[in-house]
Structure formats: structure tokens, C-alpha cells
C-alpha positions in Angstrom: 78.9 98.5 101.4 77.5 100.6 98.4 74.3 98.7 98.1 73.6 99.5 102.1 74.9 102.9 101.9 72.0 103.4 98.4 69.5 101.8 100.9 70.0 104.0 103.5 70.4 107.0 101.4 69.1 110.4 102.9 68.6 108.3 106.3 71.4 109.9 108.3 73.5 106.8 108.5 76.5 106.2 106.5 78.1 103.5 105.3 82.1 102.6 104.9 83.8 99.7 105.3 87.5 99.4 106.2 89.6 96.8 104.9 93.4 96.5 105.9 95.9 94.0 105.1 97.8 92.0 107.6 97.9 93.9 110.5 100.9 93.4 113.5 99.4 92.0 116.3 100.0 89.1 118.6 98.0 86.3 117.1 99.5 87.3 113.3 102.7 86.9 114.4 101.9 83.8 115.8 100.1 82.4 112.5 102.6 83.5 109.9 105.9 83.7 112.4 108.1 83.6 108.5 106.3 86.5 106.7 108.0 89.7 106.5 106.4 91.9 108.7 108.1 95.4 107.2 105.0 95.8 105.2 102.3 95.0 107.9 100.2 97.8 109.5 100.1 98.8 113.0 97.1 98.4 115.2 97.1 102.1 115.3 97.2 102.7 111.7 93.7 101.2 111.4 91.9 102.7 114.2 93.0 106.0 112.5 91.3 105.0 109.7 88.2 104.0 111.2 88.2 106.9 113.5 88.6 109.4 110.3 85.3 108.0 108.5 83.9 108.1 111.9 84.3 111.6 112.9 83.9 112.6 109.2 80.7 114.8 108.4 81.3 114.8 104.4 78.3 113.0 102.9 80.6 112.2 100.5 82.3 110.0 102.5 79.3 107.2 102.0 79.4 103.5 100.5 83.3 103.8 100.2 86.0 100.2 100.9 89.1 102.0 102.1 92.2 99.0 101.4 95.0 99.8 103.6 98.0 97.8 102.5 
């Protein structure tokens, strides 16, 4: 992510990556049915995150791994 974002530097193209931890959907429950799921993130929860680096228009916001746990 920071190696692409230092190549594309003054471009006009950011980059960010988003990286969440176990999310709540169908096929997760399915594959770990025992896990507690209290900690898991909802679907919506990420696409906020995406959607704020997305919409964002602070160069600042370049190169950067956003963990959501």
C-alpha cells in the first residue's frame, strides 16, 4: 500500500487499503459456527470505512492499512 501510494505520488490517485477482522456475514457464520461472534464487525461497519477514505479529499489520507478489529 505505501510503496504504490510513493509510486503514484503527485498523480491524483490515492492509495489505502482496508483491512477488517472477521466480519458477520453468512458464509463466516457458516465456517466458524463456535466462534464468539460479540467481537465480529458488521457488514456496514466496513463499508463505512471504505466509503470515508473514499470520499476523503485529505492528501493525507495516502498509503495508510486501516485494521478494524
Amino acid at each position: 500500500t505505501q510503496a504504490l501510494a510513493a509510486e503514484l505520488d503527485g498523480s491524483g490517485v490515492r492509495v489505502n487499503a482496508v483491512c477488517p477482522g472477521p466480519v458477520n456475514t453468512a458464509r463466516m457464520r457458516k465456517i466458524n459456527p463456535n466462534l464468539d461472534r460479540s467481537t465480529w464487525l458488521r457488514p456496514e461497519e466496513v463499508a463505512q470505512a471504505v466509503l470515508y477514505l473514499a470520499k476523503s479529499r485529505a492528501p493525507a489520507l495516502n498509503g495508510l492499512v486501516l485494521d478494524l478489529f
